[in-house]
C-alpha positions as CSV (number, residue, x, y, z in Angstrom):
1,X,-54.4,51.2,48.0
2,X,-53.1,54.7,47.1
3,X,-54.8,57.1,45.5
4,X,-53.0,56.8,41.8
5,X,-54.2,53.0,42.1
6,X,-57.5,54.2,43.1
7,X,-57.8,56.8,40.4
8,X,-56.7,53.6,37.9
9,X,-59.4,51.4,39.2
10,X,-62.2,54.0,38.4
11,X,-61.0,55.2,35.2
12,X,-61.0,51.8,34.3
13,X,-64.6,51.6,35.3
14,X,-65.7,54.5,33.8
15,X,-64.1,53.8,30.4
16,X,-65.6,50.0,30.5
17,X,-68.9,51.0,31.2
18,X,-68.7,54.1,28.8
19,X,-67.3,51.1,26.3
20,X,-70.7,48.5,27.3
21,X,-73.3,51.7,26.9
22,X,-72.1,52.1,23.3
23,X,-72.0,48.5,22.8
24,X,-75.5,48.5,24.4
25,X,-76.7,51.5,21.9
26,X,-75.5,50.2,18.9
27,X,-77.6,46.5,19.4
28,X,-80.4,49.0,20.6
29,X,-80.4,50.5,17.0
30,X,-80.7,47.3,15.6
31,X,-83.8,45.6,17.3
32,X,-86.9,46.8,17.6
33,X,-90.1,46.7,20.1
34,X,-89.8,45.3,23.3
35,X,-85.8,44.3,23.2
36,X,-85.1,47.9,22.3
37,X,-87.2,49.3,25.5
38,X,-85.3,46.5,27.3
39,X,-81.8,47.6,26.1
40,X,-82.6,51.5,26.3
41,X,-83.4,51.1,30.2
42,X,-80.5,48.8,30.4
43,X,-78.5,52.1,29.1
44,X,-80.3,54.6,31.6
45,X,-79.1,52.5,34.2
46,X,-75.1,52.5,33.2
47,X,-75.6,56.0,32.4
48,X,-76.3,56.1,36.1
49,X,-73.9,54.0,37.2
50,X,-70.7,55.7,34.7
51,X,-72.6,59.3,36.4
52,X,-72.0,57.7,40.1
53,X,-68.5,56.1,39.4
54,X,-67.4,59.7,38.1
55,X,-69.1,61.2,41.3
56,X,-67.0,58.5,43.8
57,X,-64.0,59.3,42.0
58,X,-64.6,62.9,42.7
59,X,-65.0,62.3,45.9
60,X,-61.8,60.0,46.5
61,X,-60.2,62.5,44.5
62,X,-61.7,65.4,47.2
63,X,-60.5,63.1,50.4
64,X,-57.1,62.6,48.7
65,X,-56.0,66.2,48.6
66,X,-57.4,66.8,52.2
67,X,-55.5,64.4,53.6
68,X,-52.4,65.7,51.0
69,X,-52.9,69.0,52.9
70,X,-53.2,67.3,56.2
71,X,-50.1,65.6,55.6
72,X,-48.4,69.3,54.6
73,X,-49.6,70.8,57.2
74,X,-48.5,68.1,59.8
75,X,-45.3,68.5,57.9
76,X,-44.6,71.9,58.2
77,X,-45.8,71.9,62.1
78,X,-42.9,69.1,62.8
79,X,-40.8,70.9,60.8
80,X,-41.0,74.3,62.9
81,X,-40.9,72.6,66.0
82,X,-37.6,70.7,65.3
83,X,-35.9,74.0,63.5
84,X,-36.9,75.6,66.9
85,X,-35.7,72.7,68.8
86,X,-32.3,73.3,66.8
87,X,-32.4,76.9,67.1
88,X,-32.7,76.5,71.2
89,X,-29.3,74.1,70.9
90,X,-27.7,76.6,69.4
């Protein structure tokens, strides 16, 4: 899985539970008493969970452009050392 279909994945994550914790605070708004409580801790906890899936993503994101600079760097080394290679043939 690259990293755009990674990215993809937890937007889509984020945005559905962003879309089920304003679902879950409207109905909260509309009862009362115990089912309220019930649906108010039931939002704390997808608030923690959006607040983690944004956190992964930032980290996925973090490991992504590592390994995109890895990749460079690698890049630019192989890239010397056959210019050099070329330079000794000639």
């Amino acid at each position: 899985m690259d990293t755009n279909e990674l990215k993809q994945k937890f937007q889509e994550q984020i945005e559905n539970t962003k879309k089920e914790l304003e679902i879950l605070k409207g109905k909260a708004e509309e009862l009362s008493g115990d089912a309220k409580a019930e649906l108010e801790e039931k939002s704390k906890l997808l608030e923690e969970k959006l607040e983690e899936a944004e956190g992964k993503w930032d980290e996925i994101k973090d490991l992504a452009e590592d390994k995109l600079d890895d990749l460079k760097s690698d890049l630019s080394e192989f890239w010397d050392s056959a210019k050099s290679k070329l330079d000794d043939l000639f």
